[in-house]
MIGUVO-625187 format. One line per 8 residues: for each residue x, z, y of N, C-alpha, C, O, CB. Coordinates in Angstrom, 1 decimal. Each point is the difference from the previous one (the first is absolute). Glycine has a CB too. Layout:
<sites>
X Z Y X Z Y X Z Y X Z Y X Z Y  ...
</sites>
This chain:
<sites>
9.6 -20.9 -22.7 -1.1 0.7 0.6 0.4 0.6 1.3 1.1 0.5 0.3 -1.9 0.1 -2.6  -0.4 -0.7 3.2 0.3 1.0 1.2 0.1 1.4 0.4 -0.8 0.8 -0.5 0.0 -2.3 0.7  1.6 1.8 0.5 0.3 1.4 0.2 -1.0 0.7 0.8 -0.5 -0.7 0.9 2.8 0.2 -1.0  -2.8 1.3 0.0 -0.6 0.7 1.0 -0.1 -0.4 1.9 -0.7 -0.3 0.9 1.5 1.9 -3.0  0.5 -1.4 1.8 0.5 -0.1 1.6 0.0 -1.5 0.1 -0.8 -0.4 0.9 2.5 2.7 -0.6  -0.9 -3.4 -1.0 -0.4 -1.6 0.2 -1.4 -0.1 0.5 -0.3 -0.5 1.1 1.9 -0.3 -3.0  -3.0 1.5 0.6 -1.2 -0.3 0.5 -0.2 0.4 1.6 -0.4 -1.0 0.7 -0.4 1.4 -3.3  0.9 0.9 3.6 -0.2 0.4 0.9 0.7 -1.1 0.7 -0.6 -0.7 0.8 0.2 3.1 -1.5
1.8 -2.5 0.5 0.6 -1.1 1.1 -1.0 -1.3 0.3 -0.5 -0.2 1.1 3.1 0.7 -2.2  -2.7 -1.2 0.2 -1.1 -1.2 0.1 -1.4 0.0 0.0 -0.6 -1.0 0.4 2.1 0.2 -1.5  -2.2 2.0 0.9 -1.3 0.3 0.3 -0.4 -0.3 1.5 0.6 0.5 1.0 -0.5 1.1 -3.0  -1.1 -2.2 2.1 -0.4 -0.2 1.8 -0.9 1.4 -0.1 -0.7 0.6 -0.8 0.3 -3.9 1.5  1.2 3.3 0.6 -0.8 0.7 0.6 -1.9 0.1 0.6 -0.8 0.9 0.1 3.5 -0.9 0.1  -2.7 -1.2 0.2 -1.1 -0.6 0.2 -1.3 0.3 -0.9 -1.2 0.2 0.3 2.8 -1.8 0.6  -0.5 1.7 -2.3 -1.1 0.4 -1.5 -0.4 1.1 0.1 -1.1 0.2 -0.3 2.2 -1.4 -1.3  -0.2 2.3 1.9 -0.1 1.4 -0.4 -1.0 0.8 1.6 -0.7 0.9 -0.1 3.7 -1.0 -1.9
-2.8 -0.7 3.1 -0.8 0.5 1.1 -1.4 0.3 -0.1 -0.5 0.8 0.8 2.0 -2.0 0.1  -2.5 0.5 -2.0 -1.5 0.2 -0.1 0.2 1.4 -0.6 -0.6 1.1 0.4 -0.6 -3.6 -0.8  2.0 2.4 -0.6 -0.4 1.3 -0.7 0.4 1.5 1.3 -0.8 0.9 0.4 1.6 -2.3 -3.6  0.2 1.1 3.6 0.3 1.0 0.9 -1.6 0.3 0.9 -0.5 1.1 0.1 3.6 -1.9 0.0  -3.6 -0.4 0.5 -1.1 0.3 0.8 -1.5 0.5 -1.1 -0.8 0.8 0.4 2.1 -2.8 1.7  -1.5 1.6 -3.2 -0.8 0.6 -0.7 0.4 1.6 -0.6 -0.8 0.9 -0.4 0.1 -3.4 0.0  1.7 2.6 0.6 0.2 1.5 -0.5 -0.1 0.8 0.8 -0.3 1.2 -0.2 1.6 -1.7 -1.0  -1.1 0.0 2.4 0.3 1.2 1.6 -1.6 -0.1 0.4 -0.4 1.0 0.6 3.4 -1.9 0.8
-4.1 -0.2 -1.7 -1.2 0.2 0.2 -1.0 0.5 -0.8 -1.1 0.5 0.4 1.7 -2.0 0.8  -0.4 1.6 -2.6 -0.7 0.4 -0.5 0.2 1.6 -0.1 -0.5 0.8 -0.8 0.2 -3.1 -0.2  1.2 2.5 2.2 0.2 2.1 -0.2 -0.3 -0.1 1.4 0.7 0.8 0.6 1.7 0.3 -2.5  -3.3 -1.8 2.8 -0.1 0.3 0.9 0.8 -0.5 1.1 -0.7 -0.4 1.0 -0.2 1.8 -2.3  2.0 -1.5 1.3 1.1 -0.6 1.1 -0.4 -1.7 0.4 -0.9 -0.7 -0.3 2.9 2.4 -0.9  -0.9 -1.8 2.2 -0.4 -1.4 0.6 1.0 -0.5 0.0 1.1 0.4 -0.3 -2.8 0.1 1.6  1.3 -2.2 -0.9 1.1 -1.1 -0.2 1.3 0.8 1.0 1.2 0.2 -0.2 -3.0 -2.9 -0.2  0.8 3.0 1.4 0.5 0.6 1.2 1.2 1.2 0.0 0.7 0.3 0.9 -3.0 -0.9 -0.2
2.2 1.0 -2.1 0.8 1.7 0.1 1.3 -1.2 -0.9 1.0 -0.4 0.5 -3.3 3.6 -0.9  1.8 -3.3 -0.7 0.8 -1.2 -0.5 1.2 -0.7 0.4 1.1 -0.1 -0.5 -3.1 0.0 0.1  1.6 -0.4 1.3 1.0 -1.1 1.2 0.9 1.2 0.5 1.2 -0.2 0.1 -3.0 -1.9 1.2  1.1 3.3 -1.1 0.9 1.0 1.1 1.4 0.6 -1.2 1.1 0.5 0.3 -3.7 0.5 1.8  2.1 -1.3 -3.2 1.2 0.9 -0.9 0.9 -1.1 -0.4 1.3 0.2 0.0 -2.8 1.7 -1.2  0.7 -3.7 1.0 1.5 -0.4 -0.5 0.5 -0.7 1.3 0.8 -0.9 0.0 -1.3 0.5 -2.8  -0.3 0.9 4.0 1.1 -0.3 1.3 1.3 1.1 0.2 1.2 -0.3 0.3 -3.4 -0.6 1.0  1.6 2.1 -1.6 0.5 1.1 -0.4 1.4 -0.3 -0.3 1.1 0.2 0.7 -3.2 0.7 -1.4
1.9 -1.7 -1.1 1.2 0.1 -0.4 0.9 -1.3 -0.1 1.2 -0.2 -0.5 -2.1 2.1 -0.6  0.0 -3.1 1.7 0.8 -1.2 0.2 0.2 -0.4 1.4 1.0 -0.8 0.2 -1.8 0.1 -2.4  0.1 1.0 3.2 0.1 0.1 1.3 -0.6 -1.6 0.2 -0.1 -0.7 1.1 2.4 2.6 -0.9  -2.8 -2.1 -1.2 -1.2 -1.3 0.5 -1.3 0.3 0.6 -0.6 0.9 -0.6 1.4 -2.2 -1.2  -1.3 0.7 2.9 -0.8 0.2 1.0 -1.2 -0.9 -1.0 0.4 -0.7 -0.9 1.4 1.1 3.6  -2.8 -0.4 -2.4 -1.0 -0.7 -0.1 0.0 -1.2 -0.4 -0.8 -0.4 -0.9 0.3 1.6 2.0  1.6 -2.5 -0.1 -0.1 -0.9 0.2 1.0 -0.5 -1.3 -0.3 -0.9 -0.8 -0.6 1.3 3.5  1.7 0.0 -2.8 1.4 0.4 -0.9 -0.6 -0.3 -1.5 0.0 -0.9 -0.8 1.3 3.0 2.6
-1.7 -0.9 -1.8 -1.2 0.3 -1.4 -0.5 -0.7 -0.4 0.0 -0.2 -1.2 -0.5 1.7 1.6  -0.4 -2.4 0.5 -0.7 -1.0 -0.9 0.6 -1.6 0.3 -0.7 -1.0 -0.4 -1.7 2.7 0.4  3.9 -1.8 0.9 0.8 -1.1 -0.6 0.5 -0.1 -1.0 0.4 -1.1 -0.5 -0.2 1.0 2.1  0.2 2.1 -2.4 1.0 -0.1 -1.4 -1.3 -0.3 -1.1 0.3 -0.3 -1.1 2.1 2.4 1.8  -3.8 -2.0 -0.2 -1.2 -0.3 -0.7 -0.1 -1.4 -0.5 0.0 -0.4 -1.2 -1.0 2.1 2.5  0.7 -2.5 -0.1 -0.2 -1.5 -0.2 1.3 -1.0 -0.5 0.0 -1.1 -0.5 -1.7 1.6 2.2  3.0 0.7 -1.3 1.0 -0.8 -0.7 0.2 0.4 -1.4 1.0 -0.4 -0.6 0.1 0.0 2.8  -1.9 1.2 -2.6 0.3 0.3 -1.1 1.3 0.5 -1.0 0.2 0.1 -1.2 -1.8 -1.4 1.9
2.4 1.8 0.6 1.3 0.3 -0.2 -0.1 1.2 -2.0 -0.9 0.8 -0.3 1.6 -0.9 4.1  0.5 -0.1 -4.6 -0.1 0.6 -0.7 0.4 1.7 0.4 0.2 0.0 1.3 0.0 -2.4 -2.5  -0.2 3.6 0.7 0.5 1.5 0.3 1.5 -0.2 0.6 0.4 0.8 0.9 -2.0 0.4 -3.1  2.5 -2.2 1.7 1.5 0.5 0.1 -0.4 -1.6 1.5 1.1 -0.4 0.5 0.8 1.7 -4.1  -2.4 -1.5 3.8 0.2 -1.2 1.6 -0.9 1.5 1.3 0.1 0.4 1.1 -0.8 -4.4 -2.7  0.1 4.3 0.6 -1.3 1.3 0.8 1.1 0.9 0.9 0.2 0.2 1.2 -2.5 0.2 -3.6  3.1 0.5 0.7 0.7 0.7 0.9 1.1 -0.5 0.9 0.0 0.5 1.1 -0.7 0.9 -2.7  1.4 -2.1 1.3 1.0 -0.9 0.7 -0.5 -0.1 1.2 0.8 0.3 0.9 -0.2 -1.6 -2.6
-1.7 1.0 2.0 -0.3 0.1 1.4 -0.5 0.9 0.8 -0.5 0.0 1.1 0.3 -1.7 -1.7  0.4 2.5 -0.2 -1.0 1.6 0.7 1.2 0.6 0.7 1.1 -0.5 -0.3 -3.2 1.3 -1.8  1.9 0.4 3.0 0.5 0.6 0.7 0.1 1.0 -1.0 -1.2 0.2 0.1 0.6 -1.0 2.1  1.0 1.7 -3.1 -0.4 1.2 -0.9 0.2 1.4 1.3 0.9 0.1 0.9 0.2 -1.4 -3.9  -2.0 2.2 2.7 -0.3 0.9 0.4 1.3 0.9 -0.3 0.3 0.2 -1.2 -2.8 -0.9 1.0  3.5 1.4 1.4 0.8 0.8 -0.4 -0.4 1.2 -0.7 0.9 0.6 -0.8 0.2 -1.6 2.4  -2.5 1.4 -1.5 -0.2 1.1 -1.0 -1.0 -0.5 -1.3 -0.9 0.6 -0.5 1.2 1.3 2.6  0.0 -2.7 -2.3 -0.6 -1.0 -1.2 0.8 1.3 -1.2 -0.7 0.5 -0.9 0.7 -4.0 2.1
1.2 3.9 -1.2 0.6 1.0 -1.0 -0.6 1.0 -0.6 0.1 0.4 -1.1 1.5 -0.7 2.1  -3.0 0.8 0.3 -0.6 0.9 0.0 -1.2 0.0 -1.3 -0.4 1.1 -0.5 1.2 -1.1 3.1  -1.1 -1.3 -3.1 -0.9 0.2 -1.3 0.3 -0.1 -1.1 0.5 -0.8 -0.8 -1.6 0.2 1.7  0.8 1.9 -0.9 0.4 0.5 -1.3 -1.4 0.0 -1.1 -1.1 -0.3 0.3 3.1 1.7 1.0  -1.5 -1.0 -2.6 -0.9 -0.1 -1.0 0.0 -0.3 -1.0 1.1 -0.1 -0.5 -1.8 0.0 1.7  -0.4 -0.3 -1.9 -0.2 -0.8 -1.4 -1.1 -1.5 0.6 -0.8 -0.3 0.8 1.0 3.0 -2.8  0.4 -3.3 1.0 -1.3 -1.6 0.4 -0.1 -0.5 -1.2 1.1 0.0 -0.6 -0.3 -1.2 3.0  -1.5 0.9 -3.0 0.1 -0.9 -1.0 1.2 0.7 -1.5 0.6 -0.5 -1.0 -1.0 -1.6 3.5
0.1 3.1 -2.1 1.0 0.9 -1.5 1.6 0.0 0.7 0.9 0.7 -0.5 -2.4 -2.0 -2.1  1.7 0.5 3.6 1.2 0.1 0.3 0.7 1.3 1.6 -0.5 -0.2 1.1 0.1 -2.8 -2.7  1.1 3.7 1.4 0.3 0.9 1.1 0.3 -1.3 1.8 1.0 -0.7 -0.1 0.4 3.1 -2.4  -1.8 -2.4 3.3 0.5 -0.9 0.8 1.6 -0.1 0.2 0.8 -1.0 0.1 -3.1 1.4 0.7  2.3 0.7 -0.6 1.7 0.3 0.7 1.0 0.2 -0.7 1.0 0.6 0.3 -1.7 0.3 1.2  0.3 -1.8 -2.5 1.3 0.1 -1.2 -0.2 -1.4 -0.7 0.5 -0.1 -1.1 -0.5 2.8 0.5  -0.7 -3.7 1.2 0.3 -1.4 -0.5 1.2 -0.5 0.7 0.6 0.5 1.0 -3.2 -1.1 -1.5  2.8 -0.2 -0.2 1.4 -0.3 0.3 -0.2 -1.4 0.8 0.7 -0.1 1.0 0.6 1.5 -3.3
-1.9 -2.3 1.9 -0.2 -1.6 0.8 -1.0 0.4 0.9 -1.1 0.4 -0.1 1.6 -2.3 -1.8  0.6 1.4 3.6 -0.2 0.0 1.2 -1.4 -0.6 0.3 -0.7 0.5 0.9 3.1 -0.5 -0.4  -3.0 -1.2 -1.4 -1.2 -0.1 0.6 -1.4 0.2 -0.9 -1.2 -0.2 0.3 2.6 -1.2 1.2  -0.7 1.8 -2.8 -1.5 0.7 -0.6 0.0 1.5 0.8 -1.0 0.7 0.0 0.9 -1.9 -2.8  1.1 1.7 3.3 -0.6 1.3 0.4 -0.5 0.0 1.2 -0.5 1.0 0.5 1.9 0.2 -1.8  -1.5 -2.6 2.3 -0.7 -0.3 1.3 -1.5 -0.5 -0.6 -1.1 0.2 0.7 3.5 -1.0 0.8  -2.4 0.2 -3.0 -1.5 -0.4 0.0 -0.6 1.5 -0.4 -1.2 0.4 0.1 1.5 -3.3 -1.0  0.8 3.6 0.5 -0.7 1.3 -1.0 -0.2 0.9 1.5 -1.0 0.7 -0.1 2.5 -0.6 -3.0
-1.0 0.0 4.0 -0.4 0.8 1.2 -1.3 -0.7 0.8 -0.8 0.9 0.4 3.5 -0.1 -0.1  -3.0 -1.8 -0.2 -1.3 -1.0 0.6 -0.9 1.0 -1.0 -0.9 0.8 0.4 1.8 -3.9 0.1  -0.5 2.9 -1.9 -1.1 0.4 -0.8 -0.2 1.4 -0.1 -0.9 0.1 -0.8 1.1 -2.0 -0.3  0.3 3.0 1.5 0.0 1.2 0.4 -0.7 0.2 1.0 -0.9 0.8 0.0 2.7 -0.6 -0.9  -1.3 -1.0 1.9 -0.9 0.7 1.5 -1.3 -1.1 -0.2 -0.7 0.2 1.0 3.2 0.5 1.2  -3.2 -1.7 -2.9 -1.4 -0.5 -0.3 -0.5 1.0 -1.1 -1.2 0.1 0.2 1.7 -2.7 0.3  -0.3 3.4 -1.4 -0.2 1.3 -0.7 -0.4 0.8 1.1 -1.2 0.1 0.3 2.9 -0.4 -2.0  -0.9 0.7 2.2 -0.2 1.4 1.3 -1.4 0.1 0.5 -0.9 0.8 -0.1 3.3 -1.2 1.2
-2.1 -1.2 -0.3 -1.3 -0.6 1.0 -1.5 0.2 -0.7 -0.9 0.6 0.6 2.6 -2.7 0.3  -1.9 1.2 -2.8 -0.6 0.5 -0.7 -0.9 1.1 -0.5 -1.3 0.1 -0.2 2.6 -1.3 0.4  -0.3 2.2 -0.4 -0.5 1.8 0.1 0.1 0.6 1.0 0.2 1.2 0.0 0.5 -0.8 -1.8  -0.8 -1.1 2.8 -0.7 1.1 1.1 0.7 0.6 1.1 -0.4 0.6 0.9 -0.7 0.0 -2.7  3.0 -1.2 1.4 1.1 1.0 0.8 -0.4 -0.5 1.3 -0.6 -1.0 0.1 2.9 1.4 -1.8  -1.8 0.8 3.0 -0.6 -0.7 1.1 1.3 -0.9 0.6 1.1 0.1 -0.5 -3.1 1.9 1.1  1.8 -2.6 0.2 1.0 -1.2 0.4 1.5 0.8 0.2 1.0 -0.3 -0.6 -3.0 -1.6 1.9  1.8 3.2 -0.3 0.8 -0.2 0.1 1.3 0.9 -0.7 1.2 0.2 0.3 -2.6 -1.2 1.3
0.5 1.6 -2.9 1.0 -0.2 -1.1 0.5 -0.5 -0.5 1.2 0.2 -0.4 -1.7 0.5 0.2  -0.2 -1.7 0.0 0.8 -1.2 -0.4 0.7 -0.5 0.1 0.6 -0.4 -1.0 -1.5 0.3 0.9  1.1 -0.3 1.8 1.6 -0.6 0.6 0.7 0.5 0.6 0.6 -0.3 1.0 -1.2 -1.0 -0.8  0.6 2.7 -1.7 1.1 0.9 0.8 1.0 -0.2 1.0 1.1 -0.6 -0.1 -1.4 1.2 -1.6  -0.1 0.1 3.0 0.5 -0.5 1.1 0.2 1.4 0.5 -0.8 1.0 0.2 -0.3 -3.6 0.1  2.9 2.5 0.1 0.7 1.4 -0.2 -0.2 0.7 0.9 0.4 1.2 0.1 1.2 -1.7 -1.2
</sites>
């Protein structure tokens, strides 16, 4: 059986992108605020974003290629029952921070709480 973290490694990303844009629109937000947070924390531009789209890259090829945000440390919390900043595998806690700051965007936080920017 798969581990948690195996599933996140091989999951495309490509899969999990609609839901991110139906969640951030149905609270009002836009594709537009969207792009600005996981440029935020992967440092992919537009163009970037929707090459790791069509390539369908899985989460662990996604982050691999991302730039991570040096204050990426900065989210903190709960997600999913789990505390962020106390998972221990390097890239469920990069998918578990994506999914933190698409939360944020969600309820309303304004951007630039979000990318906490010191």
């Amino acid at each position: 059986m798969k581990t948690h973290d195996q599933r996140f490694a091989e999951m495309s990303f490509a899969s999990v992108y609609p839901h991110y844009i139906a969640k951030v629109e149905k609270k009002g937000r836009t594709k537009e605020e969207l792009h600005q947070v996981i440029e935020w924390l992967t440092g992919f531009n537009d163009q970037q974003l929707q090459a790791q789209i069509d390539d369908k890259v899985s989460f662990e090829i996604f982050f691999q290629n991302a730039s991570l945000n040096p204050n990426a440390h900065l989210i903190k919390g709960l997600i999913c029952g789990y505390r962020i900043e106390e998972i221990d595998n390097p890239l469920t806690q990069k998918v578990r921070y994506l999914d933190k700051l698409v939360d944020e965007l969600a309820k309303g936080k304004k951007l630039e709480k979000i990318l906490r920017n010191s």
